[in-house]
C-alpha positions as CSV (number, residue, x, y, z in Angstrom):
1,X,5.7,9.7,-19.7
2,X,6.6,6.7,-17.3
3,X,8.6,7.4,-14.0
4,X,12.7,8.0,-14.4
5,X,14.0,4.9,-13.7
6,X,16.3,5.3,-10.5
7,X,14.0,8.4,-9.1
8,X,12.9,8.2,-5.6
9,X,9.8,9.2,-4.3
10,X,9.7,10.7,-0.9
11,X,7.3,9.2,1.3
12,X,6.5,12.3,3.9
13,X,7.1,9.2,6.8
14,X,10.2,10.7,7.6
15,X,11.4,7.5,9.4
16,X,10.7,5.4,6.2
17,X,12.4,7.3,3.9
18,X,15.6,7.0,6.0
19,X,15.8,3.3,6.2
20,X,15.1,3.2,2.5
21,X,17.0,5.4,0.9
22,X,15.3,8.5,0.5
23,X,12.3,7.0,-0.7
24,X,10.4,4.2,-2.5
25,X,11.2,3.8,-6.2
26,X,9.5,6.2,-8.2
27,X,6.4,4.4,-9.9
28,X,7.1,1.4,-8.0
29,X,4.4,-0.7,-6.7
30,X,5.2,-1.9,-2.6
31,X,3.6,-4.5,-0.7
32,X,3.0,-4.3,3.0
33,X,2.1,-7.5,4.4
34,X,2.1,-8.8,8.1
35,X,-0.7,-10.5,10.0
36,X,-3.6,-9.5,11.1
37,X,-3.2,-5.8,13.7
38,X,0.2,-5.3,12.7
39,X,-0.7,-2.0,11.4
40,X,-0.8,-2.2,7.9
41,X,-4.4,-0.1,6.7
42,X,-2.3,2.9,9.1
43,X,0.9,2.7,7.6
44,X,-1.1,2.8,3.7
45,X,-3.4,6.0,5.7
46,X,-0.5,7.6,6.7
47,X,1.1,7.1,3.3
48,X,-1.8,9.3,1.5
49,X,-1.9,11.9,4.2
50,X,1.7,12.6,4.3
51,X,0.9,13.3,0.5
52,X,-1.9,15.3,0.8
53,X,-0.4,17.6,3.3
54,X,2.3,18.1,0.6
55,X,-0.2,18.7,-1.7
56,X,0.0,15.2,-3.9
57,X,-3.4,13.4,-4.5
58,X,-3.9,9.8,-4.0
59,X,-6.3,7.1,-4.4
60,X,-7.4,4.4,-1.5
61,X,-8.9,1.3,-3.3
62,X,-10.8,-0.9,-0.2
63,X,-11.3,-4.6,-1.3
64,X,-13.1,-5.4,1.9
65,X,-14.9,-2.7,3.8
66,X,-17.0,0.5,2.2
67,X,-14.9,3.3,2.3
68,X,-17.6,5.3,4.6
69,X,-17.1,2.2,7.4
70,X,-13.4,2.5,7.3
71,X,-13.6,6.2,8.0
72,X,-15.2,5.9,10.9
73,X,-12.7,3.8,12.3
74,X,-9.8,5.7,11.3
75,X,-8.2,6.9,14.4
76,X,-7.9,10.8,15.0
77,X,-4.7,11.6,13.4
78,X,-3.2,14.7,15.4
79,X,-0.6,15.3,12.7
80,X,-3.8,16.2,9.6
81,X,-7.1,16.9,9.6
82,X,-9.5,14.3,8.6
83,X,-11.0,17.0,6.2
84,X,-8.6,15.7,3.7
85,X,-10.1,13.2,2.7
86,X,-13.0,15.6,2.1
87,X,-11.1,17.7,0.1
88,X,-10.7,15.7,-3.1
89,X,-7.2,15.2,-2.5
90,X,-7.8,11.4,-1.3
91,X,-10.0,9.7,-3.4
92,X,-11.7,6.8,-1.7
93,X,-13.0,3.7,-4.1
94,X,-14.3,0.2,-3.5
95,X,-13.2,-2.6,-5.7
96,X,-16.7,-3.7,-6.3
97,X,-17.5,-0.4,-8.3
98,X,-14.8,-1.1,-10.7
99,X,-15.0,-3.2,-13.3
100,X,-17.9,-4.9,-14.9
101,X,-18.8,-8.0,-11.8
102,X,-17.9,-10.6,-14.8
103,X,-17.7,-13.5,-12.6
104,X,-17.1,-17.5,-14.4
105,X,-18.1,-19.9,-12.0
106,X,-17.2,-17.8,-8.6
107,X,-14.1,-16.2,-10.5
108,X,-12.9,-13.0,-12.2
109,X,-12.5,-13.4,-15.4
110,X,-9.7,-12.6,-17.7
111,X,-12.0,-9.5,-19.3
112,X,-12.6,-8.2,-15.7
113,X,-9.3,-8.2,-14.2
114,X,-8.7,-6.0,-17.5
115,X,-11.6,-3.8,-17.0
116,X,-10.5,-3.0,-13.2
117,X,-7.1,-2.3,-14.4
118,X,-8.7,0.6,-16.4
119,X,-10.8,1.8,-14.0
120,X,-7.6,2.1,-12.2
121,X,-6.3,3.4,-14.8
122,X,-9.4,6.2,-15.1
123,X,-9.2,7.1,-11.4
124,X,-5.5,7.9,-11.4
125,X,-5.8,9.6,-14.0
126,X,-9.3,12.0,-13.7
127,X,-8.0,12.6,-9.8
128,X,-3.9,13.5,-11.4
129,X,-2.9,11.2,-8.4
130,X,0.6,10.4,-7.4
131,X,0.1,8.0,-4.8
132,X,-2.7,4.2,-4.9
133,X,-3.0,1.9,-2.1
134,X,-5.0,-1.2,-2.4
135,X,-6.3,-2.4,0.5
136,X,-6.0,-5.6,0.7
137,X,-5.2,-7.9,-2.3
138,X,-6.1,-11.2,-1.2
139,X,-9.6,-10.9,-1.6
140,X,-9.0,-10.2,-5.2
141,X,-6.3,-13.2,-5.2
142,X,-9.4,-15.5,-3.8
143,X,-11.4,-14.6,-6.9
144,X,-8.8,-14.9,-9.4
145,X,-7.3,-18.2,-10.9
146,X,-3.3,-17.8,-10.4
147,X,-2.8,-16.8,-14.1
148,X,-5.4,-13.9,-14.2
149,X,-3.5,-12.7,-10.8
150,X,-0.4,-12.3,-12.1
151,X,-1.4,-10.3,-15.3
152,X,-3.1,-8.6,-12.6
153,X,-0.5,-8.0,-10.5
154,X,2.0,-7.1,-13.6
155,X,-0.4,-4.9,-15.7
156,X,-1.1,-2.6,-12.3
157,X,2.6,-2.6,-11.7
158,X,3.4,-1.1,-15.1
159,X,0.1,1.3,-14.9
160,X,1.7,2.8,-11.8
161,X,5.5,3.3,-13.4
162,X,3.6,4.9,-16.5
163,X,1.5,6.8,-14.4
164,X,4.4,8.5,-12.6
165,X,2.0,6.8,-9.4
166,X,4.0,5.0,-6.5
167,X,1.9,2.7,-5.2
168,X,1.2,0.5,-1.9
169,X,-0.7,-2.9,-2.3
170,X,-1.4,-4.3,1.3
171,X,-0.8,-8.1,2.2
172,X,-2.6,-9.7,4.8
173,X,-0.4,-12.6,6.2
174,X,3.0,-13.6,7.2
175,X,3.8,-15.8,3.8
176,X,6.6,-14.3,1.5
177,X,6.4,-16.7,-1.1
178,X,3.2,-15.1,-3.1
179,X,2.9,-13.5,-6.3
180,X,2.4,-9.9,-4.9
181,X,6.1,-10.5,-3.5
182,X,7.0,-11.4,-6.4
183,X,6.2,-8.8,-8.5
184,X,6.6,-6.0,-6.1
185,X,9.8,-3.3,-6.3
186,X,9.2,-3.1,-2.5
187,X,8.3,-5.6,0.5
188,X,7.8,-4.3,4.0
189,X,7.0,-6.8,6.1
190,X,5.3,-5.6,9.5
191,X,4.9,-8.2,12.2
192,X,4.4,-8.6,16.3
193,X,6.9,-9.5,19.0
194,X,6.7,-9.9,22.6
195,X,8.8,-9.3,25.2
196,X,8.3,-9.7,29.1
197,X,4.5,-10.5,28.1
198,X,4.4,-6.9,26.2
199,X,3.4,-7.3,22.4
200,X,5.4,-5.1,20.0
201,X,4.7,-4.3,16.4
202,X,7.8,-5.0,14.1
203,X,9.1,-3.5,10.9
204,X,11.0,-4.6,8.7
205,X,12.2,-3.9,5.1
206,X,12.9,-6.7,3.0
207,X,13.2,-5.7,-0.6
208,X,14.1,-2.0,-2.3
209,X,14.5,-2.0,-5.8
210,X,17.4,0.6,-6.4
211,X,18.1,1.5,-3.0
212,X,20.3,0.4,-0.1
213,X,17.7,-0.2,2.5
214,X,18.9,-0.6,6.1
215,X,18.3,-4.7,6.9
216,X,17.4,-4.1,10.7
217,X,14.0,-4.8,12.1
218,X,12.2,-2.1,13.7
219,X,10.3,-1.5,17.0
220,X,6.8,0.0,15.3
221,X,4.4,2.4,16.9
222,X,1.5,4.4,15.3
223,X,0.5,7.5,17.3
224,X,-1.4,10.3,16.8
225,X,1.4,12.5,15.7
226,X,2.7,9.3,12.8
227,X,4.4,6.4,12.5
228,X,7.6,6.0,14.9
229,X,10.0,3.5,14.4
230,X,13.2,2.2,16.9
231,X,15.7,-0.1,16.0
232,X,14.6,-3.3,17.9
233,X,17.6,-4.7,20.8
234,X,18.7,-7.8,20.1
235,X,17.3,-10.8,22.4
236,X,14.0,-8.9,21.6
């Protein structure tokens, strides 16, 4: 049975789920883009430990890096144990063990962006997970003529909403206008500022579907204790 439309799911990032209403929709699929260090690959770990430590599952897909490298650059988290992801109750993947490699001339094919949809579809499903992030999707968007991307992009956002599996796809880049954007229920754009020679991470949420977001932008900090956000003075 597919999500309720209008449902929220709560993050666990207690500061996210006030600016957006309580939560993200329910079976929605979110981008978070920003450039390079604006702290996007913490905000989607933060995302599956908050649910673990509530005792949800969740599935990280890398597109870039193994999943053993990326742990070992994952910062110590003060607020959970890295044993988590031990546990079962984050499942790490890499986008090259899904699918079938069906590759025409340099790109995925039709019939693979399928058959990694499925695997998707298998690892949601064998791990009862609640919460995906895909990390990141230009890679894939590379390797994929702009057709294949959007059925992509469409057939994983209606996996998720049938799946009852809220779901973060990370952007890497400062460019609203792509399809992920498009197609997304959620944008949060993260960013940098500086002030007095100081640079400051930036949030920001652009699009909710369903919810009354707050439109302000966001002084960002990740710690060891969790994301903190403070609403960012004007001039800065």
């Amino acid at each position: 049975m597919a999500a309720s439309p209008g449902a929220k799911f709560c993050t666990g990032m207690e500061c996210i789920d006030r600016i957006v209403g309580g939560g993200f929709p329910a079976g929605g699929m979110i981008t978070v883009s920003g450039p390079c260090g604006s702290g996007k690959t913490l905000f989607g770990i933060e995302y599956l430990m908050r649910g673990a430590l509530a005792g949800q599952k969740g599935v990280y897909i890398s597109t870039a890096h193994r999943p053993e490298k990326m742990m070992a650059f994952v910062p110590k988290l003060d607020y959970a144990d890295a044993k988590l992801w031990e546990s079962g109750k984050i499942s790490l993947k890499h986008i090259d063990d899904m699918g079938s490699g069906e590759r025409d001339d340099g790109k995925i094919t039709k019939g693979e962006a399928e058959a990694m949809i499925e695997d998707i579809a298998t690892a949601i499903k064998e791990t009862k997970a609640s919460r995906l992030v895909l990390d990141a999707m230009n890679p894939l968007m590379l390797e994929m003529e702009g057709w294949v991307a959007r059925r992509f992009l469409i057939s994983l956002s209606n996996l998720l909403f049938e799946s009852k599996c809220t779901g973060i796809i990370i952007s890497e880049g400062e460019s609203m206008d792509t399809l992920e954007h498009t197609i997304s229920d959620g944008i949060v754009k993260l960013g940098t500022a500086v002030r007095r020679g100081d640079n400051y991470r930036v949030l920001e949420v652009v699009k909710m579907s369903g919810a009354g977001h707050s439109r302000a932008k966001y002084v960002m900090d990740m710690t060891s204790e969790g994301m903190l956000i403070t609403p960012m003075l004007r001039g800065v």
